[in-house]
N, CA, C and O of each residue as an XYZ file, in Angstrom:
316
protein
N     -40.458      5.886      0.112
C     -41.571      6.683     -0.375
C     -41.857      7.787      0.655
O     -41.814      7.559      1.864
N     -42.144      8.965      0.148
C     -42.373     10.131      1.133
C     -43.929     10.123      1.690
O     -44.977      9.770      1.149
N     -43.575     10.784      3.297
C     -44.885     10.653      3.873
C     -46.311     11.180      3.015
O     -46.191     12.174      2.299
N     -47.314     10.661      3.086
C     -48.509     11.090      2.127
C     -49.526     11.063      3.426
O     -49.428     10.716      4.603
N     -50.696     11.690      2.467
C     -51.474     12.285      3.390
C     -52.553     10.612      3.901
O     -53.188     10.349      4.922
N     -52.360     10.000      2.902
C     -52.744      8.672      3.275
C     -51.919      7.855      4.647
O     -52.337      7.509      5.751
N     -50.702      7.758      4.052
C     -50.519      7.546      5.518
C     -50.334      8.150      6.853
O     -49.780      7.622      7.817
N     -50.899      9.396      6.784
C     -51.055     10.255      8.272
C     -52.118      9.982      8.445
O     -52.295      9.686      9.627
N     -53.386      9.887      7.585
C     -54.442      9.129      7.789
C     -55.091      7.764      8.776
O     -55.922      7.494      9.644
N     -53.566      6.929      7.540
C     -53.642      5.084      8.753
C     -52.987      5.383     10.108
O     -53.483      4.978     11.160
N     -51.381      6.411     10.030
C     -51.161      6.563     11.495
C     -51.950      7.796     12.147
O     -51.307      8.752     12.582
N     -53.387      7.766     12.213
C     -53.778      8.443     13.204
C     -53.775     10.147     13.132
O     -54.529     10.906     13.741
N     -52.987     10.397     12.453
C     -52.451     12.090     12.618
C     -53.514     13.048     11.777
O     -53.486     14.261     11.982
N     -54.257     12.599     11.024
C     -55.130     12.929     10.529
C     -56.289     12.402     10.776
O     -56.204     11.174     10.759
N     -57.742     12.927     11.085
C     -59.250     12.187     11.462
C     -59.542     11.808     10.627
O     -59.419     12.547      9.650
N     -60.097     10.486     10.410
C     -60.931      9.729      9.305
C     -62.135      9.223      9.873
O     -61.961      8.809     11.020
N     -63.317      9.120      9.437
C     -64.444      8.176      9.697
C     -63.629      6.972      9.134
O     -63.180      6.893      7.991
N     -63.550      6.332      9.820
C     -63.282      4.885      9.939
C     -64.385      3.735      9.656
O     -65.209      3.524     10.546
N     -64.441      2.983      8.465
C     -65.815      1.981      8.167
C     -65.194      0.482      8.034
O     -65.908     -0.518      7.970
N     -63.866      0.457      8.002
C     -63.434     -0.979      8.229
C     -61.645     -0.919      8.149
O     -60.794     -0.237      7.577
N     -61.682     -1.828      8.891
C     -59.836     -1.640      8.474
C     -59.229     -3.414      9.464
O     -59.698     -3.912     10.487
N     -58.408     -3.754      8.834
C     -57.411     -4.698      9.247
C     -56.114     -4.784      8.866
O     -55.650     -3.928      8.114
N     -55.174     -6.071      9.440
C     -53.795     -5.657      9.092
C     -53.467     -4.882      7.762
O     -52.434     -4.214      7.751
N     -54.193     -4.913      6.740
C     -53.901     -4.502      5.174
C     -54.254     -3.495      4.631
O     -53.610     -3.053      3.679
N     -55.309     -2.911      5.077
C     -55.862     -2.331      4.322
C     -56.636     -1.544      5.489
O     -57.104     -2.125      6.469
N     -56.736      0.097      5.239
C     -58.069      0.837      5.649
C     -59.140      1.454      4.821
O     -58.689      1.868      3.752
N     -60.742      1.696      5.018
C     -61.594      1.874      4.550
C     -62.182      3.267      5.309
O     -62.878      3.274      6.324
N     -61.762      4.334      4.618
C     -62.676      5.335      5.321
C     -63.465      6.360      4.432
O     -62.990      6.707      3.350
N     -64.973      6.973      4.994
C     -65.315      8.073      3.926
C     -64.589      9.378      3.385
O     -63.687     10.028      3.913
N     -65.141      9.540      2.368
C     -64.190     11.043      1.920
C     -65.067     12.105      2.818
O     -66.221     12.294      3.202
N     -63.764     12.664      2.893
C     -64.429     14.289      3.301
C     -65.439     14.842      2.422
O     -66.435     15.360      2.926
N     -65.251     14.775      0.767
C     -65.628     15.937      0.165
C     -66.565     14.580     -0.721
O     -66.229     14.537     -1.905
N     -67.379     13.774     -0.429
C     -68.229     13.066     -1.099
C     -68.491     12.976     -2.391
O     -68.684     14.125     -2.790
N     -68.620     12.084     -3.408
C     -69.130     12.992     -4.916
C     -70.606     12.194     -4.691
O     -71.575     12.905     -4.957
N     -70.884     10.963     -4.286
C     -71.999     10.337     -3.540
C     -72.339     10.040     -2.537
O     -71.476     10.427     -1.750
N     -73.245      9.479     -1.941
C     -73.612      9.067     -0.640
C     -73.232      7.728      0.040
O     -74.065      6.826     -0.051
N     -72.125      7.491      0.683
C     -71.549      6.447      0.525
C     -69.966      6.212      0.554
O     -69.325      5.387      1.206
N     -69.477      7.307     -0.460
C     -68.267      7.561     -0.945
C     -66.955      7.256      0.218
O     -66.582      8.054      1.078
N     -66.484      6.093      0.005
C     -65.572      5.473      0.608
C     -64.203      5.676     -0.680
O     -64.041      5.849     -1.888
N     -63.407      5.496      0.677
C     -61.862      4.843     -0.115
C     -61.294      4.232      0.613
O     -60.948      4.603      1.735
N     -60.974      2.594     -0.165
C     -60.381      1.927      0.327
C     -58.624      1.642     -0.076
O     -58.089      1.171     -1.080
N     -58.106      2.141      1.145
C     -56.515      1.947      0.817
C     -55.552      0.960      0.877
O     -56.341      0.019      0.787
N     -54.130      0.259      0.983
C     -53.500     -0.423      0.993
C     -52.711     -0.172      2.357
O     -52.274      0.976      2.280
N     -52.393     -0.659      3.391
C     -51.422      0.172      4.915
C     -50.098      0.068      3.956
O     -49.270      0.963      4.130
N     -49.856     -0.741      3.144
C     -48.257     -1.112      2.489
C     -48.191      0.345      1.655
O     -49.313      0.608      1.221
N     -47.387      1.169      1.374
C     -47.212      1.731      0.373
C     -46.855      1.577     -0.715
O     -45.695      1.187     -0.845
N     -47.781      1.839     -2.113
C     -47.013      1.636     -2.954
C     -47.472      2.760     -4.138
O     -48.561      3.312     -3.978
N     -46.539      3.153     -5.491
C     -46.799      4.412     -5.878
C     -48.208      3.918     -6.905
O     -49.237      4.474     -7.290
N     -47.780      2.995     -7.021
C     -49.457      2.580     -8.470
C     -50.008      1.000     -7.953
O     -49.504      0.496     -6.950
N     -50.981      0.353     -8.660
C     -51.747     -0.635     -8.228
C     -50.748     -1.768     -8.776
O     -50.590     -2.770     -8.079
N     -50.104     -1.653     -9.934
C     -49.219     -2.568    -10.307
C     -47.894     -2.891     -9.276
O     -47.126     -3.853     -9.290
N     -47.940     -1.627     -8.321
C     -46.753     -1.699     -7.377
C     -46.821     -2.397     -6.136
O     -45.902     -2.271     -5.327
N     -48.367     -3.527     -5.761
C     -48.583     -3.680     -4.762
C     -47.989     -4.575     -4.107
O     -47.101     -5.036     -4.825
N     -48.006     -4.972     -3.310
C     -47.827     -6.879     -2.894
C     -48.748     -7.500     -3.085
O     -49.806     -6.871     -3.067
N     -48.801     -8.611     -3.285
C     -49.712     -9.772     -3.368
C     -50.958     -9.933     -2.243
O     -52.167    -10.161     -2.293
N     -50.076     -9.712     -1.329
C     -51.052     -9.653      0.358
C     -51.849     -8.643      0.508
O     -52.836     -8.759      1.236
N     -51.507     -7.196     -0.302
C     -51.999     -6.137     -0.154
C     -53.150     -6.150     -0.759
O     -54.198     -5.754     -0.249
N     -52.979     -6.795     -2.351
C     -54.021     -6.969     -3.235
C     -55.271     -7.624     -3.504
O     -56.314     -7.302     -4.073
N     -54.575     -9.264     -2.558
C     -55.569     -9.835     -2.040
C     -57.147     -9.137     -0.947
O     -58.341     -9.408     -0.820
N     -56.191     -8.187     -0.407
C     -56.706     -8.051      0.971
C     -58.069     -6.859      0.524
O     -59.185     -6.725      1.027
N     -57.424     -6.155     -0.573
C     -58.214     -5.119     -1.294
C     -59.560     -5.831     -1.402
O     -60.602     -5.631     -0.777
N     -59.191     -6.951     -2.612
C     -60.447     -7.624     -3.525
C     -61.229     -8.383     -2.616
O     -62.254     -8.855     -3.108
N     -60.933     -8.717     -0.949
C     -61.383     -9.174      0.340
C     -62.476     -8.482      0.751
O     -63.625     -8.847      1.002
N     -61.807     -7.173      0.785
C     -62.464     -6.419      1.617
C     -63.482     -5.485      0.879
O     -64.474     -5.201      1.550
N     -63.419     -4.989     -0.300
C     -64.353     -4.753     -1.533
C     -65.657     -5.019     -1.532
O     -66.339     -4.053     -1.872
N     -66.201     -5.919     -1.289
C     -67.354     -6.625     -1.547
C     -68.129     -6.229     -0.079
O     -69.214     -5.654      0.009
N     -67.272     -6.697      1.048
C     -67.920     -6.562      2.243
C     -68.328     -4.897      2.866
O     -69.331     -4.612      3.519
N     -67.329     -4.049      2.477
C     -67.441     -2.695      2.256
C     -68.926     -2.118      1.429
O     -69.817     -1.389      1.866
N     -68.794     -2.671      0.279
C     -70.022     -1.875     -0.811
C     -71.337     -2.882     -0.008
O     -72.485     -2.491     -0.219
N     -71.200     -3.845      0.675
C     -72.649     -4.427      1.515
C     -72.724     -3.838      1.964
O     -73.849     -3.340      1.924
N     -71.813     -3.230      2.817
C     -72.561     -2.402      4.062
C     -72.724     -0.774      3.251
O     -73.453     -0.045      3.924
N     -72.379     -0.333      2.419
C     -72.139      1.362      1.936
C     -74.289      1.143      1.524
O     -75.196      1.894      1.885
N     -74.411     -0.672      0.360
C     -75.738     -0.510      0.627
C     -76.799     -0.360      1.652
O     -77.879      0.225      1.576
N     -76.196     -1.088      2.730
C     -76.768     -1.508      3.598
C     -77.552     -0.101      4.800
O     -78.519     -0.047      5.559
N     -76.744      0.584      4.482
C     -76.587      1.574      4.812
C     -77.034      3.106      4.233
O     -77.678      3.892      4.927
N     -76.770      3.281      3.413
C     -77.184      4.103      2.276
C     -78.741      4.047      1.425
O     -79.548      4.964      1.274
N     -78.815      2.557      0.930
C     -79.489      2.534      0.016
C     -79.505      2.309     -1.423
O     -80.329      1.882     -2.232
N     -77.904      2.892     -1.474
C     -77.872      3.292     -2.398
C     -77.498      2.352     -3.639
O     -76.555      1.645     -3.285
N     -77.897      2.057     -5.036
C     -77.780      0.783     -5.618
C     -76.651      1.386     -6.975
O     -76.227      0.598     -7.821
């Protein structure tokens, strides 16, 4: 798979606000917000669609999901 701007992102080469990340997966805000809050959470594995993931990857998503939008409230406000 060709380099993407996502992964210049996880390796560093690009600045991200950083709001959570482990072996699987990173969580950072968007630049260009459409709300207050506005995260994206990615996969470190590459893959071209959600059906393309690994198992570990997917898990790690639906893991980290929940604990992410606590704190985006927690933080924000926002409901």
């Amino acid at each position: 798979m060709p380099d993407t701007i996502f992964q210049r992102i996880i390796d560093g080469e690009i600045p991200a606000r950083r709001v959570y990340e482990d072996d699987l997966v990173l969580a950072f805000l968007d630049v260009n917000p459409l709300a207050p809050g506005h995260v994206l959470l990615i996969p470190k594995r590459p893959a071209e669609t959600l059906d393309g993931l690994d198992e570990a990857s997917a898990a790690a998503i639906g893991r980290a999901l929940p604990r992410i939008c606590r704190g985006i409230v927690a933080a924000t406000g926002t409901q």
